[in-house]
Structures are given as C-alpha cells and as structure tokens.
Phi, psi and omega in degrees: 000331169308334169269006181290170127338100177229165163315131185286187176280143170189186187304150162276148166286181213274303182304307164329304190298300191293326196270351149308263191327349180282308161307307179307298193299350174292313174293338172261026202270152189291137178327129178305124128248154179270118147274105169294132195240135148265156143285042212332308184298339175257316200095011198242171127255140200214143174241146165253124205257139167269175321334145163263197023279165194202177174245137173298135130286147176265146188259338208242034204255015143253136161119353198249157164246309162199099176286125175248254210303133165280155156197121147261125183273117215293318204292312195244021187021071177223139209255101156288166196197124152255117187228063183315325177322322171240007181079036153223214169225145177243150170220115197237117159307131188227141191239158156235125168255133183044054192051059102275168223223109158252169190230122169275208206264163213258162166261114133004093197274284153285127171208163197079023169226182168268048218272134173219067167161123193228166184192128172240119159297190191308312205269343171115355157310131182264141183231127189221129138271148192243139200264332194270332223223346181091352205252151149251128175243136176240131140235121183339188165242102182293178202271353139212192167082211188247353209179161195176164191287010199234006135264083192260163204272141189223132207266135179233056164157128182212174173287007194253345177245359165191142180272040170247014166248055160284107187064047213258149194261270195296179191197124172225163173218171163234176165332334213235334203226120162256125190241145161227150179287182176191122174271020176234090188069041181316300212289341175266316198250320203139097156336304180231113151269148192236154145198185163289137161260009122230123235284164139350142195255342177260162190342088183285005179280353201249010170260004199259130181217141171281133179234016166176146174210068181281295166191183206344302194199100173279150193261245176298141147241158157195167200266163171231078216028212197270037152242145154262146221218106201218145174250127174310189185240028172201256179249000185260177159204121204262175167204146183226170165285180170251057125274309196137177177131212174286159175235117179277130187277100180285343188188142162224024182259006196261159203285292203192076195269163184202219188337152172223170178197158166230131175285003169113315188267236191228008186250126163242139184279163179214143161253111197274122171268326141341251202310306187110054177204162191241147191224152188226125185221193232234147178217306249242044197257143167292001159196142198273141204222157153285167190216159173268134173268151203231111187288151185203023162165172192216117149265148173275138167060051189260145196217255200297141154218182204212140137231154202279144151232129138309107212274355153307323203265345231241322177284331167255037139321286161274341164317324185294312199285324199276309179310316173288323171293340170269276214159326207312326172261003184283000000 
C-alpha cells in the first residue's frame, strides 16, 4: 500500500466527506452468501442466495439417491454431500458464474458406509459419522485434488471405545473439538458428545464427554461460536455452549427440524423437514434464549444445509477496508 499514490492532505470536499462512510460500509458489508438446502426425496441439492426469502436455484440434480447431511469447505470451495441412499460422500467443486453459485462434477470422496452427516473443519479435514457401524471418522485434507490415495479415513471414536457413541448422527467440528448428536439413548449416552479431534492414542473414552443429554434422539448440529445449536426428533431446537452447561430450548414450534448451518456472522439456518421451509434465527448470542424463527426459504423434504460465503467478495472487500485506512482514496 506504500507505493500507492496518494494525495497530499488538504481540506476534504463535500464530495470527499460522503464518499468515506461509503467506502467503509462497503468494505465492511456483509459477504454475498448461499445456504445450500438438500432434498433426500427429489434427489436434489438447491441453494438460495441471502438474504432471503429468495427462489432456489438448482445445483445438484442428477446422479444423487438421498443427499441428506451438508458441508462446506470455504477455504477450497467445495460442497461435501452425504448420500446414504447410495453409501457415499460426494465432494463437488463450486464456482461462481455470474452471481451464481454453481456445482462441477463431483469426486467419490467415500465410499461403502453409512454416512448421513459431514463437517469440514478450518484446514479442511472431512468428519463423517458412520451411523451403522457406530464410528466418528476424520479423513485427512490431502496434499491436492479433492481427495486422493495418501488420504485415508481414521476411525477417532467407536463404540467400542466410550458408550457415547450411539447410533451417531449430526457432526460438527472446530480446530480442537469434534461433537456429534446420538440418535439413540441420548438421554444416557449423550444427546450431544464431545471429543478431541485428535483423539488419545490410548483410553479415548476417557477424552469423551456428553454435553448435553436433553433428549432421546438428536438430528442436526452445528457451532455458532461457542454455541451448539443441535435439533430434536420432534419439533425442537436447543443450544447449549459446546463446552457444556445449562441447555436452552430456542424453539418447539417447528415440524420436524433437522439440519442447521451458521453463516459465519450472527445467523443460524434450520431445516423444518415437516413444513418444507428453512427458518433463521440470531445463534451466535452470549446467552442462549428462545428465539422467534424467521422463514427465509422453501424446499420439500428439505434435511442438510450448508453455508456458501464468497471468498472473492471477502478479498475485496478487505482491499476496500486497507485502501480507505491509508488514505489512498481521501
């Protein structure tokens, strides 16, 4: 920035005066995003661009048997897809043309399990629960491609190492921690399970903690900062920290929720697999509350979601932010 050009100092114009607060907000404005929705029952994935309410485009519509859980990874901008219906994972490179959110052809991430649920962390390690078999699984971030023979999938948690692994479904991770839901004996095993993701080389049961055991059989999670935002088997959604603690009821009014995703910002999405509509309410708050849910879109059989930010708009953005704190456009 030192070699730009810049102006000496002198008075600002009238004009000057307006066009500083313009630039900061510009620069500071929220990132274009996508909430990615799948449909197990059409067979489809469809994104919606936010703010809604919006109409979905579609990204995905051949080649899938029932895409349930989502996950994207921002850094290398590619959309995992869990697709038990055919036992795999899928991973589709995503582009945007023309303010649109588009999906290439996809790679075979997995394949052979029982995966309804995915998580990518910061560096870009894939997290799958295998639901059949009991296991939480990381497969590394390989050295290119989307995936490759020098990644192989490494089992961190089985039922065999803590009886906090039951039947487990949703999956999220941070740098340091991976939680999963259990659709099974929540109330016993964990609603919410916590572990290291990477685990002990020794008794992992004993890195293992239940973080919540509200109740029986939990769908979806996802972190919010330092909440977890995890959905019941029936009309609720709860939050809790993902340390542990009091567990807050955020909502009982909805059909059947399932997937959740938080944008990054202060918004987390929900998928009413009931009504066919997706609702967004503020998660990323220092103490967890009901909240009124705010419909912001509609899919039929709508279950995982995922969110896109444009990580082009996200450089210029901050290029705008650097340029206006130097001087360069006063």
């Amino acid at each position: 920035l030192d070699a730009l050009p810049r102006r000496a100092p002198s008075r600002k114009s009238g004009g000057d005066a307006m066009l500083i607060p313009l630039l900061v907000a510009l620069a500071w404005a929220q990132d274009p995003s996508w909430v990615v929705a799948s449909s197990p029952r059409n067979g489809r994935v469809v994104a919606f661009k936010m703010p809604g309410p919006s109409e979905p485009h579609t990204l995905v519509e051949t080649g899938l048997d029932r895409p349930e859980g989502l996950a994207a990874d921002l850094g290398r901008m590619i959309l995992y897809v869990a697709d038990p219906g055919a036992r795999v994972v899928l991973g589709f490179p995503l582009t945007l043309v023309n303010d649109k959110l588009m999906a290439d052809e996809p790679e075979t991430v997995v394949d052979n399990v029982d995966c309804h649920w995915v998580a990518v962390d910061s560096v870009g390690n894939l997290f799958y629960s295998d639901e059949l078999t009991n296991r939480i699984v990381k497969l590394p971030v390989p050295e290119g491609g989307l995936r490759g023979s020098d990644s192989k999938p490494v089992t961190l948690y089985t039922a065999d190492d803590t009886n906090k692994v039951s039947a487990p479904a949703g999956i999220a991770v941070d740098n340091f921690m991976v939680l999963w839901t259990n659709k099974q004996l929540g109330t016993q095993a964990g609603s919410v399970a916590a572990g290291y993701s990477t685990p002990p080389s020794s008794d992992k049961g004993a890195a293992v903690r239940a973080v919540s055991t509200v109740t029986d059989r939990a769908y979806g999670i996802c972190l919010a900062q330092d909440n977890a935002i995890f959905t019941g088997s029936e009309k609720y959604v709860f939050g809790v920290r993902k340390t542990g603690g009091v567990v807050a009821l955020i909502s009982d009014t909805l059909q059947k929720p399932r997937g959740c995703a938080w944008d990054g910002e202060g918004t987390v999405y929900v998928a009413d697999k009931g009504s066919g509509k997706i609702f967004a309410f503020p998660g990323s708050v220092q103490t967890i509350t009901k909240q009124r849910m705010v419909k912001v879109a509609e899919l039929e059989d709508v279950y995982g979601l995922a969110v896109v930010v444009s990580s082009s708009w996200r450089h210029f953005t901050a290029t705008v932010a650097a340029l206006v704190v130097s001087g360069w456009f006063l």
